[in-house]
C-alpha positions, 0 to 999 in steps of 0.5 A: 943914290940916283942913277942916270938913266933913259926915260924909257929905261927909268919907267920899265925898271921902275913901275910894274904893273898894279903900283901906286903911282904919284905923278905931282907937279901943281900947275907947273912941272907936271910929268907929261913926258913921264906919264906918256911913256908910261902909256906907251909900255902898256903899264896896267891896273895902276892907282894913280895919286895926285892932288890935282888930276888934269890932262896927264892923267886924263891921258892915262886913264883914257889910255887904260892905265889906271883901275883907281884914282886917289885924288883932290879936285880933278878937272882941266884948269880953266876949262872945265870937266876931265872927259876921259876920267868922266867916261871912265867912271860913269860908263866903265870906258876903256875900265872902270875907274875906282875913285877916293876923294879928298881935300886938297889938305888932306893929300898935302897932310897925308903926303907929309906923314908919309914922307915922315915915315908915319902911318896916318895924317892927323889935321883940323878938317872934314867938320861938315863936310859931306866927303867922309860919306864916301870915302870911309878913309877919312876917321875922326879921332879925339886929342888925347891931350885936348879932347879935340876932334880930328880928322885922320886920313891913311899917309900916302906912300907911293911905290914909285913918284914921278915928278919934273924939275928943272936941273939936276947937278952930276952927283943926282941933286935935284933943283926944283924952282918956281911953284912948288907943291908936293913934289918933294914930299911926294918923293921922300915918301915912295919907295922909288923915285924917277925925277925928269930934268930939263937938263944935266949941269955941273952947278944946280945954282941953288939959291938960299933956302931953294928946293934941292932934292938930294941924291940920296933920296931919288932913284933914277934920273932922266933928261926930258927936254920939254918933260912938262909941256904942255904945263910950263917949266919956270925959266925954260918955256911957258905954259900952253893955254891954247892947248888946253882948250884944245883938249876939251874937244879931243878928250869928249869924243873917243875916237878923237882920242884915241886918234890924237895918243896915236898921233902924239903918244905912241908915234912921236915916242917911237920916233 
């Protein structure tokens, strides 16, 4: 059953270092707050997973955190390259950084079978496609009932997935509205959960055939008022456009960077 804790305390009992780690959230409720504080307690060698890396993982692996990244498409939307991910893969700064790439289908798949509890995810992919070269994690099996060939890929199954909702209820029910992508597959298939609400209500309001994430299957709850900007909470703030274009500036130059964690990261969490 979920239990209620600090952000803080959620991230030091949680994540040790040399786990694998999900943060997910496409586009809209993506773990920001999380990931920052997982920044400032200095978690290293982690493998972070995540279908689509963007700034929050720029952010983490420019910190330091991460030694591997399981991934599908990884860039600023909109903008254009991830230029921590990039140093750290090409130059080895602040470490080297393992990559093992996927199709955005694959990672869905791949989450769903571990949520199921299965081993491997089985799917119609990879024919002519150029990425099983390097990532030799990606089989081909036959049907044994058509003949047919299929990809198979590893499930993933994290230590510990973070994910950002809108609301959880008092029993540690989960709501989470608006695009949804793998979040609650990405949850059921760890083995520990900390799930970051905008708040704590008395009634989720879910409506027929919403997204409840049930008690049962979370580990830890924390309220992180904003815990996804500056990508958007649906019905609670918008999406910072402004700043995403910013990043691509502060995340080119090392020293930049390095300014702005100080300034934003470890500064504003210790006040």
């Amino acid at each position: 059953m979920a239990e209620f804790l600090s952000l803080k305390d959620a991230v030091k009992t949680l994540i040790n270092d040399g786990d694998t780690v999900a943060l997910e959230g496409f586009t809209h409720l993506i773990p920001f707050a999380a990931g920052h504080e997982i920044i400032r307690q200095g978690k290293r060698d982690l493998t972070l997973i995540r279908m689509t890396p963007d700034l929050v993982y720029d952010q983490m692996i420019g910190a330091g955190c991460a030694k591997k990244l399981i991934f599908s498409w990884g860039g600023n939307p909109g903008v254009g390259s991830l230029h921590r991910m990039r140093d750290a893969v090409q130059s080895g700064w602040p470490q080297p950084l393992e990559l093992v790439e996927h199709s955005h289908a694959a990672m869905a798949n791949a989450y769903e079978a571990g949520a199921a509890g299965l081993p491997l995810a089985v799917l119609r992919g990879y024919i002519g496609s150029d990425l099983p070269m390097v990532n030799d994690q990606i089989k081909f099996i036959e049907c044994p009932f058509t003949g047919e060939r299929l990809a198979a890929v590893p499930s993933v199954r994290p230590d510990v997935t973070v994910i950002h909702a809108q609301r959880a209820d008092r029993k540690g029910n989960v709501l989470v509205e608006g695009i949804v992508g793998v979040q609650k597959e990405a949850v059921l298939a760890a083995k520990r959960s900390i799930v970051t609400v905008e708040e704590i209500v008395d009634d989720l309001g879910a409506s027929v055939n919403a997204c409840v994430i049930p008690s049962w299957a979370i580990t830890a709850i924390a309220v992180a008022e904003r815990g996804a900007a500056p990508s958007y909470a649906l019905g609670y703030y918008e999406r910072n456009n402004a700043f995403y274009k910013e990043w691509d500036a502060i995340a080119r130059d090392r020293e930049l960077f390095q300014a702005w964690l100080q300034e934003n990261v470890f500064e504003k969490g210790a006040a």
